[in-house]
Structures are given as C-alpha cells and as structure tokens.
C-alpha positions, 0 to 999 in steps of 0.5 A, spaced: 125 524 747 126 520 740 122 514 741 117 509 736 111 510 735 106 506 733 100 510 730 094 505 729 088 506 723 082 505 727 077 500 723 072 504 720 064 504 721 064 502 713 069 495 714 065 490 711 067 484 706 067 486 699 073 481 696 076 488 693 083 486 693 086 482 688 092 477 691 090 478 698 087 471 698 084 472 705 080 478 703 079 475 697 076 468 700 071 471 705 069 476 699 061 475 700 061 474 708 057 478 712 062 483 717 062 486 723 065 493 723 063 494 731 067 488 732 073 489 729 074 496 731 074 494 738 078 488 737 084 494 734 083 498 740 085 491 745 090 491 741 093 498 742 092 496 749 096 491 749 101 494 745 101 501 751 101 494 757 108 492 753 110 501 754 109 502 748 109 509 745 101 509 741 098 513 736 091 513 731 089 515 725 082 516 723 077 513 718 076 516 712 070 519 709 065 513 707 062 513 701 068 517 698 063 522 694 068 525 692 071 520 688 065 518 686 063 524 683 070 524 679 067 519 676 060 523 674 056 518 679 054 518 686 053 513 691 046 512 690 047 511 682 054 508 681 055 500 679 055 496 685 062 495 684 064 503 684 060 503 690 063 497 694 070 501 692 068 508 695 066 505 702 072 501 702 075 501 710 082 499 707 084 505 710 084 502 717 092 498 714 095 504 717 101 500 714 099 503 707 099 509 709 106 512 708 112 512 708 116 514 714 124 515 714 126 517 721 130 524 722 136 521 724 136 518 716 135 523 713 140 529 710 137 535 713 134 532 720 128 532 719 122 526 719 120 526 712 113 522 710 111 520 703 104 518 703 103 512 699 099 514 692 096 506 692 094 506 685 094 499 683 088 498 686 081 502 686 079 501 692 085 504 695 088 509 691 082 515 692 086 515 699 092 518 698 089 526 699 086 524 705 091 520 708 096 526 707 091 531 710 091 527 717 099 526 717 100 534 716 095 535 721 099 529 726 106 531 723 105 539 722 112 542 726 116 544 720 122 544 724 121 536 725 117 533 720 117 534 713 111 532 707 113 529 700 107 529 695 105 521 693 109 518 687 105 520 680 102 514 677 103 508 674 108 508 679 105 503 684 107 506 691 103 501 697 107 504 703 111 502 709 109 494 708 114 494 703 119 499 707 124 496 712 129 499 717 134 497 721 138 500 727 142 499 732 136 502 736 130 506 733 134 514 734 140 512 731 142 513 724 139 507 720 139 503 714 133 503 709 130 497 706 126 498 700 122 491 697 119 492 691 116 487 685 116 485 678 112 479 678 108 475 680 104 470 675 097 471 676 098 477 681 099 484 681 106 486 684 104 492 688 111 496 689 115 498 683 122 499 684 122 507 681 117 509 686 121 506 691 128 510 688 124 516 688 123 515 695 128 515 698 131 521 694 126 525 697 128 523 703 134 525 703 137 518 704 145 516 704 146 510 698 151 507 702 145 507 707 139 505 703 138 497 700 134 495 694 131 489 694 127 484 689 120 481 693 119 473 690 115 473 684 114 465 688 111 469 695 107 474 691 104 468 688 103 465 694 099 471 697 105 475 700 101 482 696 106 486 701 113 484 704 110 485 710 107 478 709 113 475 709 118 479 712 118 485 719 124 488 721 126 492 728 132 494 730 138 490 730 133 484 728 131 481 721 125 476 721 125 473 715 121 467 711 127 464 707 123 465 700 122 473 701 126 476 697 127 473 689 135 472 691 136 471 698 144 470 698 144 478 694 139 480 699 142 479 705 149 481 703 147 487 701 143 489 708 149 486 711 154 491 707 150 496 710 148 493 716 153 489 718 151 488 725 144 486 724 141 480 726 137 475 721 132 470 724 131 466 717 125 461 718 126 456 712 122 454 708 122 446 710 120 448 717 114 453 715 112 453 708 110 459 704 103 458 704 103 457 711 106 463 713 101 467 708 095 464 712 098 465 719 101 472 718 107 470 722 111 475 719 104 481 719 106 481 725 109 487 730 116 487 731 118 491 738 122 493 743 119 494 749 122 498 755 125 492 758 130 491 751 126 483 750 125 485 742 117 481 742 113 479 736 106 481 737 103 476 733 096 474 730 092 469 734 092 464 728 099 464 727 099 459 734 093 455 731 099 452 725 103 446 729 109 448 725 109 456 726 107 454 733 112 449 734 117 455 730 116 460 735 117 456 741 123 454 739 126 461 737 124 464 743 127 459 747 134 458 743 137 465 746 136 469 739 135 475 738 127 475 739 126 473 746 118 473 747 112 473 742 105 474 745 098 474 741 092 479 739 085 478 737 085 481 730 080 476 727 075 482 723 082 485 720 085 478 719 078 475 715 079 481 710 087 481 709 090 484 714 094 482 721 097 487 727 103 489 722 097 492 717 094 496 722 100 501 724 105 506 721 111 506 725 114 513 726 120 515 730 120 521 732 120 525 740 111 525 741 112 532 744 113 534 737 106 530 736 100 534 735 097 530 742 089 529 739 094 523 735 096 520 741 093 516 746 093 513 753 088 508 756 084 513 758 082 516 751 083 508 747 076 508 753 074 514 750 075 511 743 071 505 744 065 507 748 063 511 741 064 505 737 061 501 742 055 506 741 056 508 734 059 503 730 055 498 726 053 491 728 052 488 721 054 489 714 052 485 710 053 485 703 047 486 699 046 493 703 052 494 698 052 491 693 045 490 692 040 493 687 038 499 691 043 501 695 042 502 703 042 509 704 041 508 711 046 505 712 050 510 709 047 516 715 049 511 720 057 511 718 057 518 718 055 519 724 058 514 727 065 517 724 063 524 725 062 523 733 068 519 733 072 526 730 068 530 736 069 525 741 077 527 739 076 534 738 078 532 730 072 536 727 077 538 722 078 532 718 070 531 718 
C-alpha cells in the first residue's frame, strides 16, 4: 500500500561543529563549540521513535565515509596532510540532513508511473558537494526496483541544487496525483542563495511532471538574509495543508495564486509577520518541522523543542491548534545536537511516497531494529569532538580510526556492508 516514508539520516560519528555553512546562522554561531556526536545520534533515533509512536511509516539512510579520502585525494592531499579547513570539510557529517539528499517526486506525479529521486549535487558549498555519489549509491540500493522507482543523476554545476528542503508537494492525500512546488533563490544579500531556478526546472522535467501540476517560486531575498538558507526554514507543506511564514516567498500574492490555480483545494495556514517575526521563526525552526498525518487523519507538526521556548511562536501554536484549521495538534522533539549545527527534524528526513514493499527492508525500521541502532552507537559513537582534534596543527588520526569503526559496525549491525 502507497504510504509516506520518512527516511532519517542517522547523525554520523564525525558530527561536530566546524561553522562550514555560510548563511545558516545556527552552524555558524556555535562554530568552535565542542560537539557530541554520540549524543545527537541518539536524540535522532528518539526522534524516530516518536515519529513510529505517531504510526508513522519510518526508514534511515546511513552516514557517509568520514574523512572522505577520496575527495581529498581529488584534491592532491590527504586527511593527515590537507589545510585545517579541507580537513574540516572532508569530515563533515552534514549528510545527517536527509532532507538535502534528493529530490523525491512520487509515482502518481510522474508521466510513467514510477517514483523518480534526483540526488542533490549541493555545489554551493564544499563541505557538502563531495555527497552526491555516495548519496546516490544508497537511494539505488534503497530504491532498486525498476518497476517502481527510477534514478536521475545530479544537476551538472554551477547549477546549485540542495534537494527536497527546497521542494514542496501538496495532495488531497499522499497516493493521490499531486502538485509539485519547486522554491528557488536569486538573492540574498550577504548570503548565498542555494536553489537555482534551472536546477529546479531540469527537475522536474526529468520526472516527468505535469506543467499545469508544477509550481515555481521565488524565495525571499529578505528570508534568505534573515538566515532562511533553505525554504524548508520558512515554509512545510503536507497534503491539503501549506504552513507558511508570511514572508517566505519574494511575492506572496503571485506565490499563493499559482498553488491555488493548481491546487485550488489546498489549505494555506500563513503566520504573519506581526505575530512571529522573521528572525524568530529562523531561530525557533517553526517551519523546520515535520508536517504529518498520522493514521488517526489529525494533520500534526513535529516540532523542535526550541520552537515553544518563544512566547510569540508559542503562543502562535496554541492558537492555531485550538482554532479548528487544518493542523489540529503539535508535539515537540529533543533535536538540540542537530539544532545547535543548523538543522530541525525537517532537516533530518526525505520524504518518499511509495509501497514499503517495494523498499529494500534493511532501509526500513521498526522499534526493534531503532534499539539495534542505538546500541551501536551508544557503544561506538564518540562521546566528544572538540575542534582541535580537527583543526588543529597535527590532526588526530585517532580519532579518525574511531569514526570508521563506529560507522562500519553500524553497517554490520544492519547487514549494510555494501555501502562500506
């Protein structure tokens, strides 16, 4: 049966806080900050559990090699060798925002019937663009069925491509034939604007989607300079329902009419600017949040614990869940590790709609196998990583044994060993 899945990125062994990302004012802030990769890895798996406590359907994709020698070497150096920042760069665990992993347009959009996945190229950033190939290598292993699923290669560059947080889709329900928002940036004064328009555009004509089903449009220049480096900072969309700041998009009239035109039953739920300023929904991460139905049919936001420490987003939520709308409840998760680095719980997940029988199972998970989980990192992970054990003089090379151990007794566990 054709249901959402969400797929988690596991938080790697190598999470740590090196301020890579220019324009994600939390990564940034906390840039220097000693980490705690065993900690934020465990507070994703609760937040799975959560997500199966609501009947949800949930999946995972694995952490990526850390250092990626490969890359590296690319670069004519290796980890032991290379400039502190090429070596914070190679161990980046950004790969834990499954969000940017893809681009996922589900079967009943598409012209032949199939799910198609676009791996992101993340090019506007170093840190992340060495992803794509192995990001791609995991979604065909997830994803194999030709029958059900079929694999695009990344956008070429320069044209930046950051994946579902800058994809919305809306749908009377999740099997249904839907409309496919596609958010993109031109400006965004002293920062990058991530998503270009013809990425998107090549998108979507890859997938086969319906024009009069597919919806452009312009991210604000004002929430990219506000921090909102991804729409999914601003903006989550589920089914019938649109949750929106109401300065998310660079014209907001244009913006609305064209989903409406599309989607004329869809449900906007617009926060104004006066009752939950820009900045404040950039730092609580209202919008970073999962927007779900659970089997009981109350759409629910799964919202980041920092969200109701904000009196006005706080206050904001009471009175949206007790006006009757269409999002009827919001509960809250301990996402602090991922948080701290730039990320919420719509960070940490790719949506896929799609029959989980046609899910290679090791992808998948119940309560049992998230125990599974977090009893190899709670015995492998690191505790610690301070920054000088990267980006310090004389790298620690310990440290690097101990991530790839760790990641490769996670793959064991899972019967992964493939993806080593």
């Amino acid at each position: 049966m054709t249901t959402e899945i969400n797929f988690d990125g596991i938080v790697g062994p190598s999470h740590n806080f090196a301020g890579l990302s220019h324009g994600n004012l939390a990564a940034t802030q906390n840039a220097g900050t000693p980490s705690y990769p065993r900690r934020a890895a465990l507070e994703g798996i609760d937040k799975m559990r959560a997500c199966l406590a609501l009947g949800l359907s949930q999946g995972i994709l694995l952490p990526h090699d850390r250092p990626d020698d490969r890359w590296l070497a690319a670069l004519a150096t290796t980890y032991a060798d290379a400039p502190p920042l090429l070596r914070a760069q190679a161990m980046s665990a950004s790969a834990m925002w499954a969000a940017n992993a893809a681009t996922v347009s589900p079967a009943a959009d598409a012209a032949d019937g199939r799910c198609h996945l676009t791996p992101a190229n993340l090019v506007t950033m170093p840190h992340r663009s060495h992803e794509a190939a192995y990001t791609a290598r995991q979604l065909a292993l997830a994803f194999a069925d030709p029958a059900h699923f079929a694999h695009h290669p990344p956008v070429p560059a320069p044209f930046g491509d950051e994946g579902a947080a800058n994809h919305m889709r809306l749908a009377p329900a999740h099997g249904d034939a839907g409309v496919e928002v596609f958010v993109y940036g031109v400006a965004g004064g002293a920062f990058p604007a991530r998503q270009s328009r013809d990425a998107s555009a090549a998108i979507a004509r890859a997938h086969g989607l319906d024009p009069a089903r597919t919806v452009f449009v312009e991210q604000s220049p004002a929430a990219i300079a506000a921090g909102a480096f991804h729409n999914d900072v601003v903006a989550v969309a589920n089914e019938r329902v649109l949750f929106v700041h109401e300065q998310a998009f660079a014209d907001p009239a244009a913006a609305y009419a064209a989903i409406r035109a599309a989607a004329p039953w869809v449900d906007i739920v617009e926060v104004p600017a006066d009752r939950v300023s820009l900045a404040q929904a950039v730092k609580s991460y209202l919008f970073n949040a999962q927007l779900v139905t659970p089997p009981d049919g109350r759409t629910t936001l799964i919202i980041p614990a920092e969200a109701t420490a904000d009196p006005a987003v706080a206050n904001w939520l009471t009175a949206m869940t007790a006006s009757n709308g269409p999002i009827r409840a919001f509960t809250t998760v301990d996402v602090r590790q991922s948080m701290a680095n730039g990320g919420g719980p719509a960070c940490l997940r790719l949506r896929v709609v799609a029959d989980p029988a046609t899910v290679d199972p090791r992808f998948l998970v119940d309560a049992a196998k998230l125990d599974r989980i977090a009893g190899v990192i709670a015995q492998r992970w690191p505790e610690t990583i301070v920054p000088a054990q990267i980006l310090g003089e004389r790298p620690d090379l310990a440290l690097v044994d101990t991530i790839r151990a760790a990641r490769l007794a996670l793959l064991e566990e899972l019967e992964l060993t493939e993806l080593a």
